[in-house]
DSSP file (Angstrom, degrees, kcal/mol; ACC not computed):
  #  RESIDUE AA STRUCTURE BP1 BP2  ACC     N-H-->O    O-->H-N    N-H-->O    O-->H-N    TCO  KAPPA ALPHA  PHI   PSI    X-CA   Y-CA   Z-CA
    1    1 A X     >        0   0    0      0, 0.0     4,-1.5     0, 0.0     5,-0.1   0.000 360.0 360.0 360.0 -27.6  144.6  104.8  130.0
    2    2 A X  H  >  +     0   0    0      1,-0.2     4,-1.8     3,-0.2     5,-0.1   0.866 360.0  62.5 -74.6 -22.6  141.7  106.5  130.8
    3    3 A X  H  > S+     0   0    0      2,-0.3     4,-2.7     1,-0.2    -1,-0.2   0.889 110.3  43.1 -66.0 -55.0  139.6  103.9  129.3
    4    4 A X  H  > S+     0   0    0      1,-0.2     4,-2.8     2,-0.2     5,-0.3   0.990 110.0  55.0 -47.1 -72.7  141.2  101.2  132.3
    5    5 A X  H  X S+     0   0    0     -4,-1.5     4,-1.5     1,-0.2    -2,-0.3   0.753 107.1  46.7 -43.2 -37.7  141.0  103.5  135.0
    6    6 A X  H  X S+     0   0    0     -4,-1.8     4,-0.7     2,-0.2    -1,-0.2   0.973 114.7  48.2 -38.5 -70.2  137.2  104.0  134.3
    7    7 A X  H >X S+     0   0    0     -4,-2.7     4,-2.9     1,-0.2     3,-1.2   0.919 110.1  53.4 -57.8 -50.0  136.8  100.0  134.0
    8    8 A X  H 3X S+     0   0    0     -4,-2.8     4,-1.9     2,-0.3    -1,-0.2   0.986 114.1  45.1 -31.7 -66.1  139.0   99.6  137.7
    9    9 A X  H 3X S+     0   0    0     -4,-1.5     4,-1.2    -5,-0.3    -1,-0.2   0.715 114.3  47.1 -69.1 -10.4  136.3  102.1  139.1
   10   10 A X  H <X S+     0   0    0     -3,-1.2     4,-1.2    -4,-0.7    -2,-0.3   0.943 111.9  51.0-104.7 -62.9  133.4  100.3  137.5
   11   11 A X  H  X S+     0   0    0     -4,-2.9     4,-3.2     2,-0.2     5,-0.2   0.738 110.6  43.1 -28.4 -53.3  134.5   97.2  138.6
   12   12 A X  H >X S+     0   0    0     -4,-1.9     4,-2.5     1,-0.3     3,-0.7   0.994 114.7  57.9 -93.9 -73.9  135.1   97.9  142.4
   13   13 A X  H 3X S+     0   0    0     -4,-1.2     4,-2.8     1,-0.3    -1,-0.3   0.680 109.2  37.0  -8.7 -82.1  131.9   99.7  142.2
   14   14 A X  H 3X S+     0   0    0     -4,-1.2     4,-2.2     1,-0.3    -1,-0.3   0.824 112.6  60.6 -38.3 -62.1  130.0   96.7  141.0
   15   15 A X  H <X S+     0   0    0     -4,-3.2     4,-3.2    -3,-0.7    -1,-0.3   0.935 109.6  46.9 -40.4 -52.4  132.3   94.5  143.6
   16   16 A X  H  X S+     0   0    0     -4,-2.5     4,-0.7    -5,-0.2    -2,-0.3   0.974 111.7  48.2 -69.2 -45.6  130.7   96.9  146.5
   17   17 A X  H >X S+     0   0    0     -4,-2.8     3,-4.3    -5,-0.2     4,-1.5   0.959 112.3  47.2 -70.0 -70.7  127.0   96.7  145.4
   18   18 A X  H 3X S+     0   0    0     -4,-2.2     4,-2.5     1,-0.2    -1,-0.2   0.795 111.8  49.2 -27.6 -44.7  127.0   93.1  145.1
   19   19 A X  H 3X S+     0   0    0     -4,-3.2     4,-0.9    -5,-0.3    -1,-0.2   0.705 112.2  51.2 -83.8   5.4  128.7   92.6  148.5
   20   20 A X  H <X S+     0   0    0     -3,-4.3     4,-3.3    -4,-0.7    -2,-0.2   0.894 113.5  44.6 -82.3 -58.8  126.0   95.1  150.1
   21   21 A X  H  X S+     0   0    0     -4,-1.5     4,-2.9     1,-0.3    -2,-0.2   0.777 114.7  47.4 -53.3 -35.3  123.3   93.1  148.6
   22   22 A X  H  X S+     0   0    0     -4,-2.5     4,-1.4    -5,-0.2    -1,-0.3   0.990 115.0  41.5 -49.0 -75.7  124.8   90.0  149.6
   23   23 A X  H  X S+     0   0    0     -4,-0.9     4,-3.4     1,-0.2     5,-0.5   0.922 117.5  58.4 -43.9 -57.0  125.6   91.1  153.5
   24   24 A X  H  X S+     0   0    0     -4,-3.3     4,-2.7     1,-0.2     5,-0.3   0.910 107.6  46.0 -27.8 -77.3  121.6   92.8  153.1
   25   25 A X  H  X S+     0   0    0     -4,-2.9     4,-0.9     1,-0.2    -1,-0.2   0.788 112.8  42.3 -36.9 -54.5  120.2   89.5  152.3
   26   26 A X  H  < S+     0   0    0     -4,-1.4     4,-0.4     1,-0.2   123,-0.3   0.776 115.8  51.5 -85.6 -18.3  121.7   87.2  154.9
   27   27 A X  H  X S+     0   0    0     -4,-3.4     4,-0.5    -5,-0.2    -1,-0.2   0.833 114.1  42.7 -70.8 -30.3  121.2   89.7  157.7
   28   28 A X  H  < S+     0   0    0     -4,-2.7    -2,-0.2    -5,-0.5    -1,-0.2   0.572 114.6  49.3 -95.8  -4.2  117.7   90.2  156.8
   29   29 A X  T  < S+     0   0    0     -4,-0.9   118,-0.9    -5,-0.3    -1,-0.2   0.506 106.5  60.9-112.0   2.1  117.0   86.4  156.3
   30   30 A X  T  4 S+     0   0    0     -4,-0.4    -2,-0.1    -5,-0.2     2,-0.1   0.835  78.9  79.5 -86.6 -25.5  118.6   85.4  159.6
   31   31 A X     <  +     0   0    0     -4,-0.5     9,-0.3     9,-0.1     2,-0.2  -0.440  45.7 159.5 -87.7 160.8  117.0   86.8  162.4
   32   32 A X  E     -A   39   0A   0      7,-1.5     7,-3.2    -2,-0.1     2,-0.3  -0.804  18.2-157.9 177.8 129.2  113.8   85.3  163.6
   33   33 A X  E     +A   38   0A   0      5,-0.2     2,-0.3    -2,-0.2     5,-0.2  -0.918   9.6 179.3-119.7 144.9  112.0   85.7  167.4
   34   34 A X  E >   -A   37   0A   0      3,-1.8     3,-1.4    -2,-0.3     2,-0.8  -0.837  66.7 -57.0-144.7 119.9  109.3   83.6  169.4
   35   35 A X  T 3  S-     0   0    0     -2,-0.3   106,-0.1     1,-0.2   107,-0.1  -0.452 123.6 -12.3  47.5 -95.7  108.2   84.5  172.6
   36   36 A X  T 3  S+     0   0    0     -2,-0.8    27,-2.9    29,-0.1     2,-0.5   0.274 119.5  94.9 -92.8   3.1  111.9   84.8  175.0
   37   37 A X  E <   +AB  34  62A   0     -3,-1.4    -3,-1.8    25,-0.2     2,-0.5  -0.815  53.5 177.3-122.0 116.7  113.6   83.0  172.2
   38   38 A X  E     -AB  33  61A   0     23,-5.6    23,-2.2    -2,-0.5     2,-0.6  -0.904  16.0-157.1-110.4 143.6  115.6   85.5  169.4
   39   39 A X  E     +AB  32  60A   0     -7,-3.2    -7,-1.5    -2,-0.5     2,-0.3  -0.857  19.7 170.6-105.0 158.6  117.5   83.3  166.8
   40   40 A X  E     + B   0  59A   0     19,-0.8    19,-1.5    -2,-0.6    -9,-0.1  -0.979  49.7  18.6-161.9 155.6  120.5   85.2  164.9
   41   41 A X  S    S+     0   0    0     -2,-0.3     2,-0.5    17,-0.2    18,-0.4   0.810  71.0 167.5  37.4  97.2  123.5   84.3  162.4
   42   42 A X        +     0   0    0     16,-0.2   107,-0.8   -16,-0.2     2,-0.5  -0.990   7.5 168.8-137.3 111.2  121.8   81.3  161.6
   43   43 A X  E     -d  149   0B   0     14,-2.2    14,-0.2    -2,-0.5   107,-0.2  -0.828  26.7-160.8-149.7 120.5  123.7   79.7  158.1
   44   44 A X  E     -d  150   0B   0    105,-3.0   107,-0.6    -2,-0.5     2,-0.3  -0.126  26.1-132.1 -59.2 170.5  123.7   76.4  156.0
   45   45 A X  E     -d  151   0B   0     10,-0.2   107,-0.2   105,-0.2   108,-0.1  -0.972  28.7-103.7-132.0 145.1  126.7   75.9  153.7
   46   46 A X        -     0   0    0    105,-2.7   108,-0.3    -2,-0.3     2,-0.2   0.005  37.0-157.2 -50.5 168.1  126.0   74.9  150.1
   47   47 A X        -     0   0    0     79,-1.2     2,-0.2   106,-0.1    79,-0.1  -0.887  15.3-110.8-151.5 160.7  126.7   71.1  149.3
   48   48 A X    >   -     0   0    0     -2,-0.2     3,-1.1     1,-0.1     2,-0.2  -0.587  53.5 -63.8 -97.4 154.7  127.5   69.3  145.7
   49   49 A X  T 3  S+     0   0    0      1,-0.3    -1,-0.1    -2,-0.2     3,-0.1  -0.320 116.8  16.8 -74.8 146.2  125.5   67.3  144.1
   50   50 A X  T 3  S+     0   0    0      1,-0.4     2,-0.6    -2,-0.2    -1,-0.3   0.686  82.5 138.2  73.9  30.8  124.3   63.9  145.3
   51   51 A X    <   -     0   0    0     -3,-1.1    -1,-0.4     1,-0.1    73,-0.1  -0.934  40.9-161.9 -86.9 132.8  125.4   64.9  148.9
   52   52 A X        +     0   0    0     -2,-0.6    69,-1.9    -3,-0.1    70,-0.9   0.314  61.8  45.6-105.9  -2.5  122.6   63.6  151.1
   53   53 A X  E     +F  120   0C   0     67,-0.2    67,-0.2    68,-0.2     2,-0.1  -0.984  49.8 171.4-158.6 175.4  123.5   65.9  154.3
   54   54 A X  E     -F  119   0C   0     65,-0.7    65,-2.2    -2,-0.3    -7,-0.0  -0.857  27.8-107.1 165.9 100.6  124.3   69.1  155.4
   55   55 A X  E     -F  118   0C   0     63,-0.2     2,-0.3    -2,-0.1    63,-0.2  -0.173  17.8-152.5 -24.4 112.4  124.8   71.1  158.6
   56   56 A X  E     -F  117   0C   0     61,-1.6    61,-2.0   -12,-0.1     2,-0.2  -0.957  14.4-172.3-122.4 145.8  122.8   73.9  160.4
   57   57 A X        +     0   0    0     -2,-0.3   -14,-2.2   -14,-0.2     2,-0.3  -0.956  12.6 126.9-136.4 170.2  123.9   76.7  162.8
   58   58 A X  E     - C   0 110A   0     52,-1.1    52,-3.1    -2,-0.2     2,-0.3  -0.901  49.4-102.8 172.2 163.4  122.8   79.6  165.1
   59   59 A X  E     -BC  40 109A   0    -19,-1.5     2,-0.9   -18,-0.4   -19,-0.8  -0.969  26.5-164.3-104.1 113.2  122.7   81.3  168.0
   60   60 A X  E     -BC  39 108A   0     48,-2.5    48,-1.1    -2,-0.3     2,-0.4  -0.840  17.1-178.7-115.4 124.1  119.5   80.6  170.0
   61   61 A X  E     -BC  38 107A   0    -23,-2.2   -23,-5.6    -2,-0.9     2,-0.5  -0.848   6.0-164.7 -91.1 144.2  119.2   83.6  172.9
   62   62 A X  E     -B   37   0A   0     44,-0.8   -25,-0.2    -2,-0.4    41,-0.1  -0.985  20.8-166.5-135.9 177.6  116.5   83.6  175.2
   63   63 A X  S    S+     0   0    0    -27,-2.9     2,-0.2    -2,-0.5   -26,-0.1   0.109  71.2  42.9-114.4  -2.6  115.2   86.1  177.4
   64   64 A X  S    S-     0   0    0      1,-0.5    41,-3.7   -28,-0.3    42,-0.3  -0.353 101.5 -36.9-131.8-158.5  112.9   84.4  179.7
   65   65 A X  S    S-     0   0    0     39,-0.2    -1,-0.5    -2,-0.2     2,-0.3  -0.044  87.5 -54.3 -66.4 176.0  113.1   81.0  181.7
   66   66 A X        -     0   0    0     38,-0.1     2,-0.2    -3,-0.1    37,-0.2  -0.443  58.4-172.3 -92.4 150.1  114.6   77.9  180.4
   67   67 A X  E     -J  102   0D   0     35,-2.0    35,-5.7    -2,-0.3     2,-0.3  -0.644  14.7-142.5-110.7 159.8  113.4   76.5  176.9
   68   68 A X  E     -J  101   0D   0     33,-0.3     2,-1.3    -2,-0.2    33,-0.2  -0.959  11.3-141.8-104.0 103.2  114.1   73.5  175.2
   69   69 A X  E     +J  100   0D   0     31,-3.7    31,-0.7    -2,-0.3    69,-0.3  -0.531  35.9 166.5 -86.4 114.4  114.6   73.2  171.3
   70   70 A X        +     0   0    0     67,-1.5    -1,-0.2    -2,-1.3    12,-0.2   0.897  53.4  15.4-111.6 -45.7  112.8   69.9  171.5
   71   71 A X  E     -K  137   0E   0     66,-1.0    66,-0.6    10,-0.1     2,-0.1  -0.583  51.4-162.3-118.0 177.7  112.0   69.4  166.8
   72   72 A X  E     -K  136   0E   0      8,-0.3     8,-0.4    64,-0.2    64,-0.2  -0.544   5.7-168.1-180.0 122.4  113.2   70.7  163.5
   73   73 A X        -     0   0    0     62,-1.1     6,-0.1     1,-0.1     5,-0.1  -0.294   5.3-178.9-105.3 172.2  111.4   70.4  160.0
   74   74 A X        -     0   0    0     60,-0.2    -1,-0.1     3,-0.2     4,-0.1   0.595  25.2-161.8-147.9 -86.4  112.9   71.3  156.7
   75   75 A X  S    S+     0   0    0      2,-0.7    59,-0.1    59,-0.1    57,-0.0  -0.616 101.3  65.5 159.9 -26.0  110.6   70.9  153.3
   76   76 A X  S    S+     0   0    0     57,-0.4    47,-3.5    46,-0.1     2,-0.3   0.661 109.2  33.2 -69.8 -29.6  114.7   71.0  152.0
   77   77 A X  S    S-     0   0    0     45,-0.3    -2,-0.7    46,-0.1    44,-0.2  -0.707  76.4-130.9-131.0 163.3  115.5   67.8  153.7
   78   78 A X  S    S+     0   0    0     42,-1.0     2,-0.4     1,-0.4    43,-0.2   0.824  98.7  15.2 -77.4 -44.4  113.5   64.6  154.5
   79   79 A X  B     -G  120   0C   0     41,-1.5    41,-2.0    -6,-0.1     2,-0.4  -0.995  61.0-163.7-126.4 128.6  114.7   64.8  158.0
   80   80 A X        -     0   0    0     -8,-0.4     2,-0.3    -2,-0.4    -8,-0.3  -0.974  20.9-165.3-109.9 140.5  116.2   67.3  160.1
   81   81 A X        -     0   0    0     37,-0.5    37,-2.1    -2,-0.4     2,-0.9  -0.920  27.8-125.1-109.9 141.7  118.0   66.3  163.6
   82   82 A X  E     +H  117   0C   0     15,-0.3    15,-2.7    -2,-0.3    17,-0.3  -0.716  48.0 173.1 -85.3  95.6  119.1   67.7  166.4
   83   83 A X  E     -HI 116  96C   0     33,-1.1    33,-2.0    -2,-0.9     2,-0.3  -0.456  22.4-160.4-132.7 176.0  122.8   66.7  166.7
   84   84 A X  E     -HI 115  95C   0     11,-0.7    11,-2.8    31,-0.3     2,-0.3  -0.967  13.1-147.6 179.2 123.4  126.7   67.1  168.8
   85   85 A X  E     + I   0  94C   0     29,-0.8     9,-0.2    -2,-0.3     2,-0.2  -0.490  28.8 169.3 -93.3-177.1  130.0   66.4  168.2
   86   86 A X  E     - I   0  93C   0      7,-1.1     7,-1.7    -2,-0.3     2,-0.5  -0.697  36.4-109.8 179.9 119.8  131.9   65.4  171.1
   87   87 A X  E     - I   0  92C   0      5,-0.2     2,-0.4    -2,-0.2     5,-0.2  -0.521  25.6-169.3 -53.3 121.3  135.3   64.0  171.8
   88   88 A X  E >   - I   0  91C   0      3,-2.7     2,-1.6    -2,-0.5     3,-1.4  -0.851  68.2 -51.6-117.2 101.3  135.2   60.6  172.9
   89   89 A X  T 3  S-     0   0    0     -2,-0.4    -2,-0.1     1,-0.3     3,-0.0  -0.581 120.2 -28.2  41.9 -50.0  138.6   59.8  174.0
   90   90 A X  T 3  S+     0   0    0     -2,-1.6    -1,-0.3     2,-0.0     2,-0.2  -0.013 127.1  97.4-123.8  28.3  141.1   60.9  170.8
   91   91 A X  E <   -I   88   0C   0     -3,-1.4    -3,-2.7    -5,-0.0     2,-0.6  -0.764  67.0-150.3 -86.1 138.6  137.6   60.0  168.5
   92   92 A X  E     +I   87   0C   0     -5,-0.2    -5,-0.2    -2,-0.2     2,-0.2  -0.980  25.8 178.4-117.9 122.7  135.4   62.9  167.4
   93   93 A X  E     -I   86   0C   0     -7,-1.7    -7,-1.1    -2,-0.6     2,-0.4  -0.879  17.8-147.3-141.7 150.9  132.1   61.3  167.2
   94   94 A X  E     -I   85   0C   0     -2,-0.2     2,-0.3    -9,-0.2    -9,-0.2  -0.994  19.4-173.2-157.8 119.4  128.7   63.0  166.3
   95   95 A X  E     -I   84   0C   0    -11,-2.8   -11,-0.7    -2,-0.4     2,-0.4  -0.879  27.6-115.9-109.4 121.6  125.6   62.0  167.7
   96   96 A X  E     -I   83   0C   0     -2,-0.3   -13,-0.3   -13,-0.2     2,-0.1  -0.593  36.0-167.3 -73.3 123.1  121.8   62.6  167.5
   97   97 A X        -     0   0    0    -15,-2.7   -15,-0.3    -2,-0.4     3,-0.1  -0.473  30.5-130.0 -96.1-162.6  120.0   64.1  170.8
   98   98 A X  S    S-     0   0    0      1,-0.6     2,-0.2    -2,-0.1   -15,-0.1  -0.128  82.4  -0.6-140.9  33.4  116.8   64.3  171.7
   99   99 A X        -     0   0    0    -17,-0.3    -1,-0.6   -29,-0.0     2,-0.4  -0.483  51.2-138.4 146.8 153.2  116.8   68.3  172.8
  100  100 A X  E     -J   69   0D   0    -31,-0.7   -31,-3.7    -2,-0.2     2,-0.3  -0.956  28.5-147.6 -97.9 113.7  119.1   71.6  173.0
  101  101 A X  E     -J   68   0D   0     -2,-0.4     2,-0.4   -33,-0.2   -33,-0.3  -0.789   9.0-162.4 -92.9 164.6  118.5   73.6  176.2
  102  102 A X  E     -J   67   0D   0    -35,-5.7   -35,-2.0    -2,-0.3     2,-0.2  -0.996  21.2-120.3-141.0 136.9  118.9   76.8  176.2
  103  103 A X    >   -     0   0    0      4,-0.6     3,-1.8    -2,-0.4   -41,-0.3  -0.402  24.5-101.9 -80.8 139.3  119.2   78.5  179.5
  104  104 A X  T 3  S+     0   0    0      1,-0.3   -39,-0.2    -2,-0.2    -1,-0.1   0.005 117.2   8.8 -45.9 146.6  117.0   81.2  181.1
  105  105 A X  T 3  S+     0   0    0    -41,-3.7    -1,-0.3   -40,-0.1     2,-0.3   0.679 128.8  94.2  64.4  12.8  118.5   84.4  180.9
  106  106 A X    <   -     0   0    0     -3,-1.8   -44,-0.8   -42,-0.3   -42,-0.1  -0.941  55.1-132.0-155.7 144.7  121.2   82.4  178.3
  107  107 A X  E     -C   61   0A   0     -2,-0.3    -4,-0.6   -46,-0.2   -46,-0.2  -0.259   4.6-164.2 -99.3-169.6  122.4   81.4  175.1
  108  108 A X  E     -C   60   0A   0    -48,-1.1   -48,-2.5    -6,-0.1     2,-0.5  -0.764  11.3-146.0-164.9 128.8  123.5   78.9  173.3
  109  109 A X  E     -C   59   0A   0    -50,-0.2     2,-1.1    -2,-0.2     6,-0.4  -0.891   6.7-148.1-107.5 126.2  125.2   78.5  170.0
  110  110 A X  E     +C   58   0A   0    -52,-3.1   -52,-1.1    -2,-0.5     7,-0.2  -0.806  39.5 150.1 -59.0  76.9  125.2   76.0  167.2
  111  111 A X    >   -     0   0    0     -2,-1.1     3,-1.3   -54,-0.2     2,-0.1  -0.476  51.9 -65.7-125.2 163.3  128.6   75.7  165.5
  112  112 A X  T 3  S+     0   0    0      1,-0.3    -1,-0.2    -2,-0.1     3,-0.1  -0.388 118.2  11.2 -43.9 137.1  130.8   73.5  163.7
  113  113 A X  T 3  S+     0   0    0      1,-0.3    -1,-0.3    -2,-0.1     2,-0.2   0.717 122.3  51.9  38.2  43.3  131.8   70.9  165.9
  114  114 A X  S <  S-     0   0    0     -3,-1.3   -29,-0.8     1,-0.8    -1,-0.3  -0.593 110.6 -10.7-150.5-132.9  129.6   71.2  168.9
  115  115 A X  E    S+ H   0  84C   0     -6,-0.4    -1,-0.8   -31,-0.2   -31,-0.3   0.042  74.5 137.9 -54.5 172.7  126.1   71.4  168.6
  116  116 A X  E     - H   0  83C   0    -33,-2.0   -33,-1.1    -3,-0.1     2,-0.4  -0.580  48.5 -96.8-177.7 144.8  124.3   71.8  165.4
  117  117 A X  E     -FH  56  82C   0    -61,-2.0   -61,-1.6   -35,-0.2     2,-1.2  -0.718  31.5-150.8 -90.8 161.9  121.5   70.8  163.4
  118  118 A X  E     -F   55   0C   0    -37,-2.1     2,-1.2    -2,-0.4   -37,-0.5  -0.698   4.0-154.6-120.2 104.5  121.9   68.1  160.6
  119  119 A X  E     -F   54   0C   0    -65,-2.2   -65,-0.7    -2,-1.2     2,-0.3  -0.662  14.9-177.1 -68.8 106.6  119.9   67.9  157.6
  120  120 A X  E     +FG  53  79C   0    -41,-2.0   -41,-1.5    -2,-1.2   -42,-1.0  -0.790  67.4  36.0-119.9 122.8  119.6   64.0  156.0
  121  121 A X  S    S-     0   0    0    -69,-1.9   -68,-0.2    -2,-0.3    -1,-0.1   0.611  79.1-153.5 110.8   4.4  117.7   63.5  152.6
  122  122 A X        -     0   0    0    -70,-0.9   -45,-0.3    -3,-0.3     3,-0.2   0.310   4.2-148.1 -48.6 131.9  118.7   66.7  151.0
  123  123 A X  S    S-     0   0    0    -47,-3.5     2,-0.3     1,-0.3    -1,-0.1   0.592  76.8 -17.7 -83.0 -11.7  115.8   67.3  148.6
  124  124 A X  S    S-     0   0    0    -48,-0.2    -1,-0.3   -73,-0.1   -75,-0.0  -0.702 100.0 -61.7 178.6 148.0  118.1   69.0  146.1
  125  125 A X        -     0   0    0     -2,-0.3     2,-1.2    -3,-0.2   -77,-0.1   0.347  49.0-118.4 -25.7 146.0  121.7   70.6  146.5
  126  126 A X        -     0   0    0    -81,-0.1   -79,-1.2   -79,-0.1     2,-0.4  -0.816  37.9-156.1-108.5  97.9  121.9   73.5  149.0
  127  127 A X    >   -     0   0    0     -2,-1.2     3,-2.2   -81,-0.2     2,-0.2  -0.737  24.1-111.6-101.1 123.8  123.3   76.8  146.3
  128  128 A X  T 3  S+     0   0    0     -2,-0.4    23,-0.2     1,-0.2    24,-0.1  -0.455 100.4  43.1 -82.2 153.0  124.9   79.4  147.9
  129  129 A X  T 3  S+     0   0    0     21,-1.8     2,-0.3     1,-0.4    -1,-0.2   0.304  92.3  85.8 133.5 -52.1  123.0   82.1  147.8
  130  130 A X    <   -     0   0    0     -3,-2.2    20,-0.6    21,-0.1     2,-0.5  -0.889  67.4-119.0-131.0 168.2  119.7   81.0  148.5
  131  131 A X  B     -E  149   0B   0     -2,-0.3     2,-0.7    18,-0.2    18,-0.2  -0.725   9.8-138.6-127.2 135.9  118.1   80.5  151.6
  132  132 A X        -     0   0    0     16,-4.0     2,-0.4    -2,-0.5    16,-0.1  -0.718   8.7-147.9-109.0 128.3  116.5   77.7  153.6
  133  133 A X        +     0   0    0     -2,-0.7     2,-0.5    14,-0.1   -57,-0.4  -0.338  23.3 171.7 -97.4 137.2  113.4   77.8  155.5
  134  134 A X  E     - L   0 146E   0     12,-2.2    12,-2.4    -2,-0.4     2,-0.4  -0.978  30.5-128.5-145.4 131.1  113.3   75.5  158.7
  135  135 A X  E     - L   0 145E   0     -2,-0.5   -62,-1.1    10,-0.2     2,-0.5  -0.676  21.1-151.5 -74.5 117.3  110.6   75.4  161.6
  136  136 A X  E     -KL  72 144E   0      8,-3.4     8,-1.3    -2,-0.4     2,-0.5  -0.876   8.0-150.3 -80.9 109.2  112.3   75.7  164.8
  137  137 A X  E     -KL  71 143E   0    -66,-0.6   -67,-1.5    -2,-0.5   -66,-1.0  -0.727  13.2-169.8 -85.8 124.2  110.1   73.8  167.8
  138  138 A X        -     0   0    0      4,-2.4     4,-0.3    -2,-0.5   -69,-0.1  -0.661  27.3-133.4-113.2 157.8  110.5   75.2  171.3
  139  139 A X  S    S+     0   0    0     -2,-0.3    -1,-0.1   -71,-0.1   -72,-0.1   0.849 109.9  10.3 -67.2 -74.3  109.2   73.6  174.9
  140  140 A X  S    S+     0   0    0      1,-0.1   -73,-0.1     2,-0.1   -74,-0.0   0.849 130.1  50.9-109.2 -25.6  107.8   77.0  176.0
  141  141 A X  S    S-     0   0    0      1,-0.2     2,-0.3  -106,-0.1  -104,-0.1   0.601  90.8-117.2 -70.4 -13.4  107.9   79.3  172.8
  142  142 A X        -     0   0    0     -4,-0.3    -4,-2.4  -107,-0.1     2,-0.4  -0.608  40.2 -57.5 124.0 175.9  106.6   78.0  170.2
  143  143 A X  E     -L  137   0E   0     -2,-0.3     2,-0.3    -6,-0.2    -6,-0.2  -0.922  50.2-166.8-122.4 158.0  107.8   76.9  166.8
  144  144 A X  E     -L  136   0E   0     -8,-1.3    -8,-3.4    -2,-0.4     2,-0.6  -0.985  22.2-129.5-144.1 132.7  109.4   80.2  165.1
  145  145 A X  E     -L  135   0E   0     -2,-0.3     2,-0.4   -10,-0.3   -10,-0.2  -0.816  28.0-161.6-111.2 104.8  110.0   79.6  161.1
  146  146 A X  E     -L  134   0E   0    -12,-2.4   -12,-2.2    -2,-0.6     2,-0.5  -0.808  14.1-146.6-105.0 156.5  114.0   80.7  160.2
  147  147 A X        -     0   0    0   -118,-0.9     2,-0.6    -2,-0.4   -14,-0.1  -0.950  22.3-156.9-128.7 126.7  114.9   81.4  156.9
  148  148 A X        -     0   0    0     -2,-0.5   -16,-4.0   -16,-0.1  -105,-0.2  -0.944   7.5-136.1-139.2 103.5  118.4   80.2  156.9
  149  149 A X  E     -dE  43 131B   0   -107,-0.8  -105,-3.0    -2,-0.6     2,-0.5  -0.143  13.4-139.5 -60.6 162.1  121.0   81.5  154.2
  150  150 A X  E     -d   44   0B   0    -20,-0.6   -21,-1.8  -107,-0.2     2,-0.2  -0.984  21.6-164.7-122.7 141.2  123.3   78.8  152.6
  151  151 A X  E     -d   45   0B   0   -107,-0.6  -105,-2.7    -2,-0.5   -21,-0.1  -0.332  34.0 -63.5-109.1 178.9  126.8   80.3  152.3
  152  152 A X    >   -     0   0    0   -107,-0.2     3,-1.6    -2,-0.2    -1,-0.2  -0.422  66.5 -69.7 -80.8 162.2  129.5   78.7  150.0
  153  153 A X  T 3  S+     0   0    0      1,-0.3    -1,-0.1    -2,-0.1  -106,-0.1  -0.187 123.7   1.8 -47.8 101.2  131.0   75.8  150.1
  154  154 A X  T 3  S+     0   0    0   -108,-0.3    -1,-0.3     1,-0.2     2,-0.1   0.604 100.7 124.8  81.2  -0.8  133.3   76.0  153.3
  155  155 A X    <   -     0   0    0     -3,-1.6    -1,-0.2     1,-0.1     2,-0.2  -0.194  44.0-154.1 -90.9 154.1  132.2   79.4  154.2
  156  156 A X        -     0   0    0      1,-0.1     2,-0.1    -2,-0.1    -1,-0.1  -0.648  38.8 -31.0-148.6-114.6  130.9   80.3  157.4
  157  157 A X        -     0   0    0     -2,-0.2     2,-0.7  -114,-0.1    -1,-0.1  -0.324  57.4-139.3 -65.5 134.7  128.7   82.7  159.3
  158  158 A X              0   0    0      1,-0.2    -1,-0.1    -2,-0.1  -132,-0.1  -0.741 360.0 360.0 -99.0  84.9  128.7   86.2  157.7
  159  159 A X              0   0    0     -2,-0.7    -1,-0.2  -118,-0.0    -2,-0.1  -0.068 360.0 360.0 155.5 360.0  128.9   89.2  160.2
C-alpha cells in the first residue's frame, strides 16, 4: 500500500513538472516585439503526415500609429499567406488578402475562423511540441522573427 501511494505521488509529481515545462516553453517562445508592434499567444497546431497546410494565430498589439502586416516567410513552409474566413451567404469561404491592419492604439487577433495565417508546402509535419519560426513583415515596424509553438492536434492557444 505504501508502495502505490508513493508511485500516485511520483506520478502527479512528474505530471506537474512536465506541464510547467510545457506552459515555460510556449510562453517563452511566443512573445516577440518590433517597434509599436508586440506579438503574443502566437500557436501552430501539429498536422499528420502528407498534410500540405496548416494554420497560424496571434494577437498582433500595437502601440503606435496604424501598421500594416503587409508578408510572412516560413523556412517550415514553401509559402506562407495572409488569409480570412468569412461567411458568404450560408458558405464559409477562406480567402487570401493582401495585408492585416492593425490599428493605432489597437489590436487585432488571428484566430480560427477569422483572420489567420496559412502555411502551404509544409516542408515536413508540424510535431507538437516544437516550435516554428516565421518572419513577420510590418508597413512601419519592421519584420520581427516569432518563434511559434505547434500545439496538438486540435489544441489551441495555451494561457
Amino acid at each position: 500500500m505504501v508502495n502505490s501511494q508513493y508511485m500516485r505521488v511520483l506520478n502527479r509529481m512528474a505530471l506537474c513538472i512536465a506541464s510547467g515545462l510545457l506552459l515555460q516553453g510556449v510562453a517563452q517562445a511566443q512573445d516577440a516585439k518590433v517597434g509599436n508592434i508586440q506579438i503574443s499567444n502566437a500557436f501552430t497546431r501539429s498536422t499528420v503526415p502528407g498534410q500540405q497546410v496548416a494554420g497560424g494565430f496571434m494577437k498582433i498589439e500595437n502601440k503606435g500609429p496604424a501598421d500594416e502586416l503587409i508578408e510572412v516567410s516560413s523556412p517550415a513552409a514553401g509559402d506562407v499567406q495572409l488569409h480570412e474566413m468569412a461567411m458568404e451567404g450560408n458558405v464559409m469561404k477562406m480567402r487570401q488578402v493582401k495585408d492585416i491592419p492593425v490599428p493605432a492604439g489597437g489590436a487585432v487577433e488571428l484566430k480560427p475562423g477569422g483572420l489567420h495565417l496559412m502555411f502551404l508546402n509544409i516542408k515536413a509535419p508540424f510535431a507538437a511540441g516544437e516550435t516554428i519560426p516565421v518572419k513577420l513583415k510590418f508597413v512601419k515596424a519592421g519584420v520581427v522573427e516569432v518563434k511559434m509553438p505547434v500545439n496538438a492536434m486540435g489544441g489551441g492557444a495555451m494561457h
